[in-house]
ModelCIF file with pLDDT and N, C-alpha, C, O atoms, coordinates in Angstrom:
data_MODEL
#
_entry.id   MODEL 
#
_entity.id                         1 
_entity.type                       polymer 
_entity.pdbx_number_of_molecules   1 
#
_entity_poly.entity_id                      1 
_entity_poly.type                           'polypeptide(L)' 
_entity_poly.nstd_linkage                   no 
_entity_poly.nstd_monomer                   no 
_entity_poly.pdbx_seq_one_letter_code       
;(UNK)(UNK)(UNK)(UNK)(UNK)(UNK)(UNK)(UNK)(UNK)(UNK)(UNK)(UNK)(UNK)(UNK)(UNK)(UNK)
(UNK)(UNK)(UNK)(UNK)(UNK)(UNK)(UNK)(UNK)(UNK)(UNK)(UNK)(UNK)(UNK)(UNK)(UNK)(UNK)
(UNK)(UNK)(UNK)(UNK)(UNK)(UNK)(UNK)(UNK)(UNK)(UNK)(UNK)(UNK)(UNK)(UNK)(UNK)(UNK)
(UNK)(UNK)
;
_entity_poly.pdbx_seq_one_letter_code_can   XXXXXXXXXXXXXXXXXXXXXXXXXXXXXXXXXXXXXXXXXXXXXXXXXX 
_entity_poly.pdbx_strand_id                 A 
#
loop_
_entity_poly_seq.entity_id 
_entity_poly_seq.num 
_entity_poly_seq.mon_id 
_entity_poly_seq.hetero 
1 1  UNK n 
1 2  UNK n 
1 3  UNK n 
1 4  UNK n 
1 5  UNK n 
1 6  UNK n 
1 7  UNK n 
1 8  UNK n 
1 9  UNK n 
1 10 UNK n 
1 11 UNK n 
1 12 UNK n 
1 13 UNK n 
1 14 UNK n 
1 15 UNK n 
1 16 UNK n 
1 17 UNK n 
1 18 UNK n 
1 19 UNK n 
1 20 UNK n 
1 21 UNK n 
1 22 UNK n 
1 23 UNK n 
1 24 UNK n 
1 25 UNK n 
1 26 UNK n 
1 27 UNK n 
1 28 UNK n 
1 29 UNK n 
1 30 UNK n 
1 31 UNK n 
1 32 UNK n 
1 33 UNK n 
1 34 UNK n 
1 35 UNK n 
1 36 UNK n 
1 37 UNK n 
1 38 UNK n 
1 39 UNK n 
1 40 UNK n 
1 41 UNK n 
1 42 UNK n 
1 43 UNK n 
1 44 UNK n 
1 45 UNK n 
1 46 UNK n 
1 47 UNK n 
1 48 UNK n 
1 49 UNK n 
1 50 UNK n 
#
_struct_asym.id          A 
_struct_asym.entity_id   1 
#
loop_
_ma_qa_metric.id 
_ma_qa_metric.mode 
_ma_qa_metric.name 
_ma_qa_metric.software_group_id 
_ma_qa_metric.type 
1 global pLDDT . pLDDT 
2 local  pLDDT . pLDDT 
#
_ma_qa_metric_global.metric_id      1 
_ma_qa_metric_global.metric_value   83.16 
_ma_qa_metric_global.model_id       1 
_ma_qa_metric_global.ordinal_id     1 
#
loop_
_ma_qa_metric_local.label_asym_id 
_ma_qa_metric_local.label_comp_id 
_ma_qa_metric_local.label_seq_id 
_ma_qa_metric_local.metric_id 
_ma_qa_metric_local.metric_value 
_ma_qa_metric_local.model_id 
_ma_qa_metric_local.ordinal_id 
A UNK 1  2 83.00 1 1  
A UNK 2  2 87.00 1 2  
A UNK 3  2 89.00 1 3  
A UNK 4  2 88.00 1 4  
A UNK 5  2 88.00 1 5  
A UNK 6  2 89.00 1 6  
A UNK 7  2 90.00 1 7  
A UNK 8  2 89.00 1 8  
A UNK 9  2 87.00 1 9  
A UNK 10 2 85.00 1 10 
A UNK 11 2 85.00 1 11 
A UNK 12 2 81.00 1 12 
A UNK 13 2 79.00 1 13 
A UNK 14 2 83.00 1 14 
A UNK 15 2 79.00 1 15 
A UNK 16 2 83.00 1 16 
A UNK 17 2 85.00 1 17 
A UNK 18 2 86.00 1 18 
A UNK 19 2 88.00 1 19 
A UNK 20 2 88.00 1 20 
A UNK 21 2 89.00 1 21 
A UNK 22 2 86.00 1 22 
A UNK 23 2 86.00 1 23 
A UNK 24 2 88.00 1 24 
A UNK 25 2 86.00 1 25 
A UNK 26 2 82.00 1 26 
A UNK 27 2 83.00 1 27 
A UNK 28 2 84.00 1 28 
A UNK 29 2 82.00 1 29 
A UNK 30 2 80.00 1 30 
A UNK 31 2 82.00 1 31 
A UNK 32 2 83.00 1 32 
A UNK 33 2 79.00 1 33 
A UNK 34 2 79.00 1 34 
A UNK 35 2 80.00 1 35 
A UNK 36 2 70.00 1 36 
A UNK 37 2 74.00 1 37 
A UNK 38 2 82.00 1 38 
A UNK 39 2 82.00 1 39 
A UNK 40 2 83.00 1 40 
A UNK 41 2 83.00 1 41 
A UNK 42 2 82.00 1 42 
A UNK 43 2 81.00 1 43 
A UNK 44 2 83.00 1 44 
A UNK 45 2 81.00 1 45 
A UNK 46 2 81.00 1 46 
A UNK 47 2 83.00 1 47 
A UNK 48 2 83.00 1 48 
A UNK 49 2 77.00 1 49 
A UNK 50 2 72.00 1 50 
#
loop_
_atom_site.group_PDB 
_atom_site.id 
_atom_site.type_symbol 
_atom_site.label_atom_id 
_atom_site.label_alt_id 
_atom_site.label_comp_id 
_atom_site.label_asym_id 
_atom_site.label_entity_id 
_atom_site.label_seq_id 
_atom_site.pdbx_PDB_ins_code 
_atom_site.Cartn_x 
_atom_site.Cartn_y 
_atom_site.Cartn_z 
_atom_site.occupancy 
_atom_site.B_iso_or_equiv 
_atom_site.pdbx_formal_charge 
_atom_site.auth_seq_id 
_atom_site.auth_comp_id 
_atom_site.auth_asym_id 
_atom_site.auth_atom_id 
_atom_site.pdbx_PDB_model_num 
ATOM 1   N N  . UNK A 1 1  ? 0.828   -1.187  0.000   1.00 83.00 ? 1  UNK A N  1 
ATOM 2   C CA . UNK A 1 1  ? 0.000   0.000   0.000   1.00 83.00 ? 1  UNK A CA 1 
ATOM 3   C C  . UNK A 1 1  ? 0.875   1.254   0.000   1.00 83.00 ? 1  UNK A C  1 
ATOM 4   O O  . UNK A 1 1  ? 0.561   2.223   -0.691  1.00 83.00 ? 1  UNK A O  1 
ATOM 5   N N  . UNK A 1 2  ? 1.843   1.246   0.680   1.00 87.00 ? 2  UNK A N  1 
ATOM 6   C CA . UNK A 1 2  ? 2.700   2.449   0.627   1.00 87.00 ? 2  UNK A CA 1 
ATOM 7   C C  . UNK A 1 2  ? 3.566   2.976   -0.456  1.00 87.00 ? 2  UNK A C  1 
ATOM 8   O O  . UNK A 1 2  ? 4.207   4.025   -0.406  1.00 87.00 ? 2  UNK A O  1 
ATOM 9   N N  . UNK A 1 3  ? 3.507   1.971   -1.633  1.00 89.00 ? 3  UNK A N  1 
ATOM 10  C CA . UNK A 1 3  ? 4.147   2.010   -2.744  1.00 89.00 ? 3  UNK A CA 1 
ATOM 11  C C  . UNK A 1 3  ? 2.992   2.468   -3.707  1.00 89.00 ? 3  UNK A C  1 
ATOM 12  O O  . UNK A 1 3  ? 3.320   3.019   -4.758  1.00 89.00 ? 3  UNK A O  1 
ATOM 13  N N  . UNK A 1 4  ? 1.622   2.272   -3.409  1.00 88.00 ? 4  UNK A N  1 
ATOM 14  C CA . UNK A 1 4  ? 0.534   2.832   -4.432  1.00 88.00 ? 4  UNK A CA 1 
ATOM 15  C C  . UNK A 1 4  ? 0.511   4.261   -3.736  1.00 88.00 ? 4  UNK A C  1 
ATOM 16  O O  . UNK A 1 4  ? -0.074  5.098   -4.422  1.00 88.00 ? 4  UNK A O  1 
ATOM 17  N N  . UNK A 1 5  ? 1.063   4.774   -2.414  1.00 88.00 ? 5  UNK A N  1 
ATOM 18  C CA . UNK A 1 5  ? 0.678   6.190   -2.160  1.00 88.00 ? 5  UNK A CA 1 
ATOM 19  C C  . UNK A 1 5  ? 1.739   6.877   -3.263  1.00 88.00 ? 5  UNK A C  1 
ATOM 20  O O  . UNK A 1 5  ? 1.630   8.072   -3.535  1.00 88.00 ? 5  UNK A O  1 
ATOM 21  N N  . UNK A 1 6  ? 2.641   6.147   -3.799  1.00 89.00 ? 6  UNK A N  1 
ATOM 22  C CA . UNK A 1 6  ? 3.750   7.206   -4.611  1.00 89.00 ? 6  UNK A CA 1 
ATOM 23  C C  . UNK A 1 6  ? 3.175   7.423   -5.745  1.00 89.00 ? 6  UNK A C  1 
ATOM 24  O O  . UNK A 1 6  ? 3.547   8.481   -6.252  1.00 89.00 ? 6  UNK A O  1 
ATOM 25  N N  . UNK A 1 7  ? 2.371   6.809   -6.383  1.00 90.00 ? 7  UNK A N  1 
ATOM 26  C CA . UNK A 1 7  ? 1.605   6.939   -7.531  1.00 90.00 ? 7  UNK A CA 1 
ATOM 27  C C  . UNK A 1 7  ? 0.580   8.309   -7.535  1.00 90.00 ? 7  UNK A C  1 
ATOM 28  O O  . UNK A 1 7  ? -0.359  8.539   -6.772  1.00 90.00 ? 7  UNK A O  1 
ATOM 29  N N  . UNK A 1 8  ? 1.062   9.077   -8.590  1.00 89.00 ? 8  UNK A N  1 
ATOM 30  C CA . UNK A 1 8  ? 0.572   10.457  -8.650  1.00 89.00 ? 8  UNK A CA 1 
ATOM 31  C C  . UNK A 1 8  ? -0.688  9.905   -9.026  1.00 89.00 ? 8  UNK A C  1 
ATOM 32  O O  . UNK A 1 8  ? -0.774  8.892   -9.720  1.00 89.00 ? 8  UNK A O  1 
ATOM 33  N N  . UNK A 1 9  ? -2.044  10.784  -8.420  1.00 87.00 ? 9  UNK A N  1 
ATOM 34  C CA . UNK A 1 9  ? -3.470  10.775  -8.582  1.00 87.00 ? 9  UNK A CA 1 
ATOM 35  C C  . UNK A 1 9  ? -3.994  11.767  -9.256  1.00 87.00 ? 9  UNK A C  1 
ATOM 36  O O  . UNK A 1 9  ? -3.977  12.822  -8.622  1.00 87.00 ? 9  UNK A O  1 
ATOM 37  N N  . UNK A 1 10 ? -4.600  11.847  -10.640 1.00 85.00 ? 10 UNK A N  1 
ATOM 38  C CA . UNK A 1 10 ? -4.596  12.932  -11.722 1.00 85.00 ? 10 UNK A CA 1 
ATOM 39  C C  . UNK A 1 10 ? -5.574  13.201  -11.571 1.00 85.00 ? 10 UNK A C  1 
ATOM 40  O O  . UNK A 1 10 ? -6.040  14.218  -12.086 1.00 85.00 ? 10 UNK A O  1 
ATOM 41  N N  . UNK A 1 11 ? -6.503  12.127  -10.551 1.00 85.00 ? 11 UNK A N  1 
ATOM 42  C CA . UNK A 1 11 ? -8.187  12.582  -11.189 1.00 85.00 ? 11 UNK A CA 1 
ATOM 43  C C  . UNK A 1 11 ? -8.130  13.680  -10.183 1.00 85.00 ? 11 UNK A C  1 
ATOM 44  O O  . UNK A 1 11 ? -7.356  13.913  -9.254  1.00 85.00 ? 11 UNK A O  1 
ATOM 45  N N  . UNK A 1 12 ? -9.835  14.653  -10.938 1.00 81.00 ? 12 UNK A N  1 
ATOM 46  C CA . UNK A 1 12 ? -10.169 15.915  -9.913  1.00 81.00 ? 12 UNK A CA 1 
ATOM 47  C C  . UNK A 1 12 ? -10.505 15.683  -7.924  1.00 81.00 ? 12 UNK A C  1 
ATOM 48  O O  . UNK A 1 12 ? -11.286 14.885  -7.405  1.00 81.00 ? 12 UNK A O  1 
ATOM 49  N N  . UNK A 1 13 ? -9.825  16.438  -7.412  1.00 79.00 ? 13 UNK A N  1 
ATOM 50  C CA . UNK A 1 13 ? -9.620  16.159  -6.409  1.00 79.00 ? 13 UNK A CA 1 
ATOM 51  C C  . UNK A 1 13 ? -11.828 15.918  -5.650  1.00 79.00 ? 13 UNK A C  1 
ATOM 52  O O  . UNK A 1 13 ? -12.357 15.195  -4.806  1.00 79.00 ? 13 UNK A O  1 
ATOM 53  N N  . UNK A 1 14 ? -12.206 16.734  -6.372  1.00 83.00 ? 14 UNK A N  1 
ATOM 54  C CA . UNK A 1 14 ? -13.320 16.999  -5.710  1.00 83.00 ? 14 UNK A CA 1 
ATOM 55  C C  . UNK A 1 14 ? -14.215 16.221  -6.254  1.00 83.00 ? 14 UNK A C  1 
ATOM 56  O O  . UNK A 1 14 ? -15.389 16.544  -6.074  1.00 83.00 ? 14 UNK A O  1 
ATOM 57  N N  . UNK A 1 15 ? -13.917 14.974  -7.076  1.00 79.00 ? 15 UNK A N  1 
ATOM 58  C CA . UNK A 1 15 ? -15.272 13.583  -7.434  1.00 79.00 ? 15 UNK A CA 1 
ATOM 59  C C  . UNK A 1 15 ? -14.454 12.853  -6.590  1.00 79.00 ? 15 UNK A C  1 
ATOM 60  O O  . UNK A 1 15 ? -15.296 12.256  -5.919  1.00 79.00 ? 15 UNK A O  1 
ATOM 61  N N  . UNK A 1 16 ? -13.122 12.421  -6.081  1.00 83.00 ? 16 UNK A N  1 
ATOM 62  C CA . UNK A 1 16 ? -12.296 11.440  -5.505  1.00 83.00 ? 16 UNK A CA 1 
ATOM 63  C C  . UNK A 1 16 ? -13.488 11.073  -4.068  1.00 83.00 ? 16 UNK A C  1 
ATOM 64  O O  . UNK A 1 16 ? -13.548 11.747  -3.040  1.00 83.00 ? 16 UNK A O  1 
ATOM 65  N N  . UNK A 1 17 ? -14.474 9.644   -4.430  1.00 85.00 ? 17 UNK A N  1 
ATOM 66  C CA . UNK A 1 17 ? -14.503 9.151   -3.107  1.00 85.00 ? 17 UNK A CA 1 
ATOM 67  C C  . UNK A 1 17 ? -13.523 7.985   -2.287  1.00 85.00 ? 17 UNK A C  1 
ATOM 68  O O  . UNK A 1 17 ? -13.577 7.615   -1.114  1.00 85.00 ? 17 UNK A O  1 
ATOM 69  N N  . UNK A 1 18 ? -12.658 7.593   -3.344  1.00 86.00 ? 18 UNK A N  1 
ATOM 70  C CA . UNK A 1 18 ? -11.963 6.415   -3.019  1.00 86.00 ? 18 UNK A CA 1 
ATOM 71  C C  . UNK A 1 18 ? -10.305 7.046   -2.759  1.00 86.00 ? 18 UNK A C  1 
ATOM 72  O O  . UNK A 1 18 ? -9.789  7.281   -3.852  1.00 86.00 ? 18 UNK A O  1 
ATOM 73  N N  . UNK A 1 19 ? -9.831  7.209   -2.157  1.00 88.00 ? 19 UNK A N  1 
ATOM 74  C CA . UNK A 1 19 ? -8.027  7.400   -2.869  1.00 88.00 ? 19 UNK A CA 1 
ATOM 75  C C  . UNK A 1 19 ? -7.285  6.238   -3.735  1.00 88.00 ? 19 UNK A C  1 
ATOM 76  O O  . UNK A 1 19 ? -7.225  5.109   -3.248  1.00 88.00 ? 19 UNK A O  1 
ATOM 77  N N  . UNK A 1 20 ? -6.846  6.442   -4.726  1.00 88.00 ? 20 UNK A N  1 
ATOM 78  C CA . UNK A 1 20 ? -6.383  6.135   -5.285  1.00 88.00 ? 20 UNK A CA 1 
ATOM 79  C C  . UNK A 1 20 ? -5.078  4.422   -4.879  1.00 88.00 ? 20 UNK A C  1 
ATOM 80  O O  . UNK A 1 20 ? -4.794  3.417   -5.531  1.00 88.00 ? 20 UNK A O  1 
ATOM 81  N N  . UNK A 1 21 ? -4.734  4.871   -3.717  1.00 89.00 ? 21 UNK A N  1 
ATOM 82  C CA . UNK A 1 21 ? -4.126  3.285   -3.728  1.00 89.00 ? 21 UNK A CA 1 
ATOM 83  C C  . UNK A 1 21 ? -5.059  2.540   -2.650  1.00 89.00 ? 21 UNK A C  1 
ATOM 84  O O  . UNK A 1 21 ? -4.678  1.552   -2.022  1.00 89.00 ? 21 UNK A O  1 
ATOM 85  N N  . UNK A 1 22 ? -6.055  3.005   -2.540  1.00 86.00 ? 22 UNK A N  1 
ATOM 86  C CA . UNK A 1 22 ? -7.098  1.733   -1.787  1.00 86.00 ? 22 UNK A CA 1 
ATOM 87  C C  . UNK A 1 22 ? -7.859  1.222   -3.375  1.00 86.00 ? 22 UNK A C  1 
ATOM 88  O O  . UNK A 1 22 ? -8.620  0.255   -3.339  1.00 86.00 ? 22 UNK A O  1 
ATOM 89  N N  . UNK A 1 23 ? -7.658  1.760   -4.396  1.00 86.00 ? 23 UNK A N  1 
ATOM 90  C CA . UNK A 1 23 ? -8.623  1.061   -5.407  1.00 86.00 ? 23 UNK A CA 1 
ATOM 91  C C  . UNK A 1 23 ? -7.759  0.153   -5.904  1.00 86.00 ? 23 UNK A C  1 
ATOM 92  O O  . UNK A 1 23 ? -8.192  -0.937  -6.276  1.00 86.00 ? 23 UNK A O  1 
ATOM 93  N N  . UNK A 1 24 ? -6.786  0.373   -5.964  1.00 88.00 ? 24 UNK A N  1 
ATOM 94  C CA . UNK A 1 24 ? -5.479  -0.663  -6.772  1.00 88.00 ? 24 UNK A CA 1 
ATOM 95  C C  . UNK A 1 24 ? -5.329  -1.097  -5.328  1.00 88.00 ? 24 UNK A C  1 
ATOM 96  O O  . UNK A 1 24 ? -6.176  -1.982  -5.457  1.00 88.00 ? 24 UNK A O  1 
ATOM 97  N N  . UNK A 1 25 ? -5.112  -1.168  -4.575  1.00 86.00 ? 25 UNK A N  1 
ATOM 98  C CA . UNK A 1 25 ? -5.003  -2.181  -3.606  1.00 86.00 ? 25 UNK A CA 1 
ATOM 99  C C  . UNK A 1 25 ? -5.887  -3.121  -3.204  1.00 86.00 ? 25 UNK A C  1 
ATOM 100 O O  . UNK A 1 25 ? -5.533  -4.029  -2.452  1.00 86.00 ? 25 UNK A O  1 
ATOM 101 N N  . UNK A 1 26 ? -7.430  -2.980  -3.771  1.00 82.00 ? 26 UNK A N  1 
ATOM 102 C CA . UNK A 1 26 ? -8.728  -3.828  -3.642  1.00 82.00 ? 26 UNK A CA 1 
ATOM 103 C C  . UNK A 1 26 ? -8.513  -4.646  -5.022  1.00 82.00 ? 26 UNK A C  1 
ATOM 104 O O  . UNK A 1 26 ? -8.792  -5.845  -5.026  1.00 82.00 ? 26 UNK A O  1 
ATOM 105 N N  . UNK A 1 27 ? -8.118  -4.143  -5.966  1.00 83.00 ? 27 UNK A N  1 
ATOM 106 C CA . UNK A 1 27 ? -8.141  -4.927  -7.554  1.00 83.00 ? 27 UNK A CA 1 
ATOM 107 C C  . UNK A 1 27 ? -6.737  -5.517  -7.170  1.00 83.00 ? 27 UNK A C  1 
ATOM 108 O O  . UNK A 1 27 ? -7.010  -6.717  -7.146  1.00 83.00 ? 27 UNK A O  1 
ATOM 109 N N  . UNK A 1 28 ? -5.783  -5.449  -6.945  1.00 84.00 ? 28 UNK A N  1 
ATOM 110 C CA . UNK A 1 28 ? -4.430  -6.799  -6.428  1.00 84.00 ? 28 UNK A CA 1 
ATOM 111 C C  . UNK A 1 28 ? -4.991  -7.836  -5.515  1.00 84.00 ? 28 UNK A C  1 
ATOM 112 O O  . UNK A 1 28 ? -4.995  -9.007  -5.893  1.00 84.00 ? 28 UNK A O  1 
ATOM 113 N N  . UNK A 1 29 ? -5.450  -7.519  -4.380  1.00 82.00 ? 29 UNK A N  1 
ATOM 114 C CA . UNK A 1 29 ? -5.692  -8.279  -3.367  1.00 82.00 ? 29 UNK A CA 1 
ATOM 115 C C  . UNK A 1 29 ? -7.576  -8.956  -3.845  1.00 82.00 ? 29 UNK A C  1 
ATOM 116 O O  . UNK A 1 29 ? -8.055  -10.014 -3.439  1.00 82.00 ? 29 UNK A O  1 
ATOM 117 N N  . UNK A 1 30 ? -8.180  -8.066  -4.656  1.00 80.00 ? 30 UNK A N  1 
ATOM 118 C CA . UNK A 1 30 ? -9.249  -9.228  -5.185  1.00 80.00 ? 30 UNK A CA 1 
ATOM 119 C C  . UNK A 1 30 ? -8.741  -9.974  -6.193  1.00 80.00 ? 30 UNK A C  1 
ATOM 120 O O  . UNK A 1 30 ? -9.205  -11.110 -6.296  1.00 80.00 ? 30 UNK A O  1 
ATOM 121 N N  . UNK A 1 31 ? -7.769  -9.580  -7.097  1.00 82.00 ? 31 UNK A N  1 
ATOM 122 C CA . UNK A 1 31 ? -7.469  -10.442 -8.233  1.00 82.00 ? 31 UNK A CA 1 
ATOM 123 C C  . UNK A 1 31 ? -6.554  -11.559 -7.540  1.00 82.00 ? 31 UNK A C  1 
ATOM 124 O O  . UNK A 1 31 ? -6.637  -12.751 -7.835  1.00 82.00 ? 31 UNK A O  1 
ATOM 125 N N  . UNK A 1 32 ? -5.662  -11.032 -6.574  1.00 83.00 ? 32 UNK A N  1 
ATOM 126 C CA . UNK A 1 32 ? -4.959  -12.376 -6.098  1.00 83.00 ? 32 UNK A CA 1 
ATOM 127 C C  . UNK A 1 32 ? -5.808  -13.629 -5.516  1.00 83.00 ? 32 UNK A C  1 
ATOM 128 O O  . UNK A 1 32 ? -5.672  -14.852 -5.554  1.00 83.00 ? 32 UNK A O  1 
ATOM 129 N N  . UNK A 1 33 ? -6.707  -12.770 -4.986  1.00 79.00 ? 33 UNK A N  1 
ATOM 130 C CA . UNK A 1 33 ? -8.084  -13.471 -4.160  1.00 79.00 ? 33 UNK A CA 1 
ATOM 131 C C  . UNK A 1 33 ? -8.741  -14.735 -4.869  1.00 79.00 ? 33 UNK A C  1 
ATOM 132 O O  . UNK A 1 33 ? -9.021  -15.863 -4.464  1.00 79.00 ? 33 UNK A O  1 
ATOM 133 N N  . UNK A 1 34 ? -8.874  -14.076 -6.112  1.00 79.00 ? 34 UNK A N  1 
ATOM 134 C CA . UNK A 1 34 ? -9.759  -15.125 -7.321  1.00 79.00 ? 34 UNK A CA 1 
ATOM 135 C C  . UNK A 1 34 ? -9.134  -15.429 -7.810  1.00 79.00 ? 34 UNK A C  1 
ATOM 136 O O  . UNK A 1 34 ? -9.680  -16.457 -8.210  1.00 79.00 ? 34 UNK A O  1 
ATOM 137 N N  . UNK A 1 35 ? -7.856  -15.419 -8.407  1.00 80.00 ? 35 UNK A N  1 
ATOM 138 C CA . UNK A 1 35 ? -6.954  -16.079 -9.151  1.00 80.00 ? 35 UNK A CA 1 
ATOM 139 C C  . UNK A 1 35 ? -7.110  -15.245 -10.193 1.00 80.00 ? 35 UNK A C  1 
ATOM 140 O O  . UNK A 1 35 ? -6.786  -15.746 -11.270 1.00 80.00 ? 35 UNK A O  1 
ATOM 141 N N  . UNK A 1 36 ? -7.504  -14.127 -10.230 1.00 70.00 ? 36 UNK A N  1 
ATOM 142 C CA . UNK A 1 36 ? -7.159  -13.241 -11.950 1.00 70.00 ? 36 UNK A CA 1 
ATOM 143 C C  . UNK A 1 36 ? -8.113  -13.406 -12.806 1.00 70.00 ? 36 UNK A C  1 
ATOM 144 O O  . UNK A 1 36 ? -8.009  -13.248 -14.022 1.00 70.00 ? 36 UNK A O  1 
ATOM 145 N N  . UNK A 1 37 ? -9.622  -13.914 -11.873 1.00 74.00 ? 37 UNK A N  1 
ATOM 146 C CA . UNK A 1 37 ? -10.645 -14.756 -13.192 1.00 74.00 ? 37 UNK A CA 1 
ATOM 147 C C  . UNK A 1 37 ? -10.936 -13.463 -14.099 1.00 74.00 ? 37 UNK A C  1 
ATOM 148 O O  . UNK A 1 37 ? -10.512 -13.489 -15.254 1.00 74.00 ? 37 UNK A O  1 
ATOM 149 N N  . UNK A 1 38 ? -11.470 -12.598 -13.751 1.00 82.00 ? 38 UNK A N  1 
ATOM 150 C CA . UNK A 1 38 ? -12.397 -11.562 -14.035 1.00 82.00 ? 38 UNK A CA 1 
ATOM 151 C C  . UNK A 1 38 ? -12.785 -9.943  -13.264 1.00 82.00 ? 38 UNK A C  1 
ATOM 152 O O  . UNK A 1 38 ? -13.037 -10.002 -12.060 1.00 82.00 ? 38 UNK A O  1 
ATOM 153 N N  . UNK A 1 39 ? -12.821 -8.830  -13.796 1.00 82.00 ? 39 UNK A N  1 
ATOM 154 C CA . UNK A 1 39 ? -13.323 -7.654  -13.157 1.00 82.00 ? 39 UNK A CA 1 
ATOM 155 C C  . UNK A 1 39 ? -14.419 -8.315  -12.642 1.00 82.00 ? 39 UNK A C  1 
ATOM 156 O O  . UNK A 1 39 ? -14.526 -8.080  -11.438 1.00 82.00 ? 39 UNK A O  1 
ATOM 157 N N  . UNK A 1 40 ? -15.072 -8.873  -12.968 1.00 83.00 ? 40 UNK A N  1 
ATOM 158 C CA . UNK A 1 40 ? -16.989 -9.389  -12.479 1.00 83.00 ? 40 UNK A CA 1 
ATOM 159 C C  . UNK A 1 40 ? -16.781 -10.153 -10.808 1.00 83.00 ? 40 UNK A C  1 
ATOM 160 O O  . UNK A 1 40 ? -17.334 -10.057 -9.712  1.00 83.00 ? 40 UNK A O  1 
ATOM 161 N N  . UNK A 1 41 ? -15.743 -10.858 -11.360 1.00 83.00 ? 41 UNK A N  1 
ATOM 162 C CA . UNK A 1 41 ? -15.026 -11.640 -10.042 1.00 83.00 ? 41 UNK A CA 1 
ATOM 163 C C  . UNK A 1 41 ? -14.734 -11.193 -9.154  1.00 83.00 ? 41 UNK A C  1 
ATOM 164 O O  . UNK A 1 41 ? -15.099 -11.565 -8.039  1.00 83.00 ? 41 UNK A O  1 
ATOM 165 N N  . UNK A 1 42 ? -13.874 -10.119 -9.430  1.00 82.00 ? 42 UNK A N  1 
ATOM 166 C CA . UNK A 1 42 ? -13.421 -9.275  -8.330  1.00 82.00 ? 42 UNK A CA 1 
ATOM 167 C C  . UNK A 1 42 ? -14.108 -8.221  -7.577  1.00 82.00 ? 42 UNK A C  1 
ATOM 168 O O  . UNK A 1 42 ? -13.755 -7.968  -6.426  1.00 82.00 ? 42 UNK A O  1 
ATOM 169 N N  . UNK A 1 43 ? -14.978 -7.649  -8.096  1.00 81.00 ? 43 UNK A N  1 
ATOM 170 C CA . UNK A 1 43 ? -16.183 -6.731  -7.933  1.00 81.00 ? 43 UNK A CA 1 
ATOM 171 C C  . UNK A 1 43 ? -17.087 -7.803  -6.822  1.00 81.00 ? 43 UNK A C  1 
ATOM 172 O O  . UNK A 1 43 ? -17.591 -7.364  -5.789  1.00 81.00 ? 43 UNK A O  1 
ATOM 173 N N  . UNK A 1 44 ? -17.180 -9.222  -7.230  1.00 83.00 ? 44 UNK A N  1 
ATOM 174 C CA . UNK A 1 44 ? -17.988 -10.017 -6.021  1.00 83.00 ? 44 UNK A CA 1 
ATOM 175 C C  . UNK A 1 44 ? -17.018 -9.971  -5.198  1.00 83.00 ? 44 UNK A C  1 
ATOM 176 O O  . UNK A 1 44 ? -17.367 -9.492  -4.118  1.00 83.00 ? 44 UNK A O  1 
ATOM 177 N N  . UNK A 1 45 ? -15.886 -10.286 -5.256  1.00 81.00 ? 45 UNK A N  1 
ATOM 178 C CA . UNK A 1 45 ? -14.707 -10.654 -3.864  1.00 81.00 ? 45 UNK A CA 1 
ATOM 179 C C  . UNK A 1 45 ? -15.065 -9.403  -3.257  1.00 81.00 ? 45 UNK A C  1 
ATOM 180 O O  . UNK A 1 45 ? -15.311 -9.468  -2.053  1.00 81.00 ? 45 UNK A O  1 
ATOM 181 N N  . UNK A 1 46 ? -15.159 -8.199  -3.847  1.00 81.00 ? 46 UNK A N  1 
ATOM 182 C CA . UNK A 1 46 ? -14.993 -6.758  -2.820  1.00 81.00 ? 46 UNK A CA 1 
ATOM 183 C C  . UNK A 1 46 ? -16.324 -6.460  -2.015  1.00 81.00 ? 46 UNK A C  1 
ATOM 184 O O  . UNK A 1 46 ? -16.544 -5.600  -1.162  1.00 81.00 ? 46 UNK A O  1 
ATOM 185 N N  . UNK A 1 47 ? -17.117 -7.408  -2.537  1.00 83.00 ? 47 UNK A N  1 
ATOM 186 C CA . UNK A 1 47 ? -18.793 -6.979  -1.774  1.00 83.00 ? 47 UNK A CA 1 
ATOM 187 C C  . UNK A 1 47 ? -18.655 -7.935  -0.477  1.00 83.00 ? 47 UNK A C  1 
ATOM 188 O O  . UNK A 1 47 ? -19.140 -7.592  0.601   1.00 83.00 ? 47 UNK A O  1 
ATOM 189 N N  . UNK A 1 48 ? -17.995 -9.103  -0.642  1.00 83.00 ? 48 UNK A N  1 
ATOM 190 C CA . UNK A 1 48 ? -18.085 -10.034 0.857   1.00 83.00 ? 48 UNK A CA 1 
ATOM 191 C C  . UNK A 1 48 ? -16.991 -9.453  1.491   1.00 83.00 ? 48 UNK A C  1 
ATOM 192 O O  . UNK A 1 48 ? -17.091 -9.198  2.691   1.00 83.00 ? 48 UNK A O  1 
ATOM 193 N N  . UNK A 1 49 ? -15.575 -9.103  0.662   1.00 77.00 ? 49 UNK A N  1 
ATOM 194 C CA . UNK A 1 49 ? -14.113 -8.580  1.771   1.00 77.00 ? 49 UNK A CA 1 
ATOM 195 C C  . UNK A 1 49 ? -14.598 -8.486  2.679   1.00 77.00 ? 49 UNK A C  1 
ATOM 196 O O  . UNK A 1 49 ? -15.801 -8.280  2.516   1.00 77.00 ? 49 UNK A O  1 
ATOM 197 N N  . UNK A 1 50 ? -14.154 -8.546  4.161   1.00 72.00 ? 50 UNK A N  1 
ATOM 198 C CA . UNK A 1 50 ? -13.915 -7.750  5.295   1.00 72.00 ? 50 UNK A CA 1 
ATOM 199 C C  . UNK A 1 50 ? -13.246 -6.293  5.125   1.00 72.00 ? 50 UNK A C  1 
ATOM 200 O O  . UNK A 1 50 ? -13.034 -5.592  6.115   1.00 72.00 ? 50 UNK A O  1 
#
């Protein structure tokens, strides 16, 4: 996670509800989760996550 905070965030500051390395940190850790099946996949892994 501390390596996605170095990653410059371009979008407008004022639609941002997510920051930027919690979204890439939910799509690694769901894709590792499922094995890489699918966005569809991973989008379910993020509705049960803890």
């Amino acid at each position: 996670m501390a390596r996605f905070q170095l990653i410059e965030d371009i979008r407008c500051a004022v639609k941002v509800r997510h920051t930027l390395e919690s979204i890439l940190g939910v799509m690694v850790f769901g894709s590792a989760a499922v094995g890489g099946d699918s966005i569809t996949a991973i989008s379910h892994w993020t509705h049960e996550a803890p």
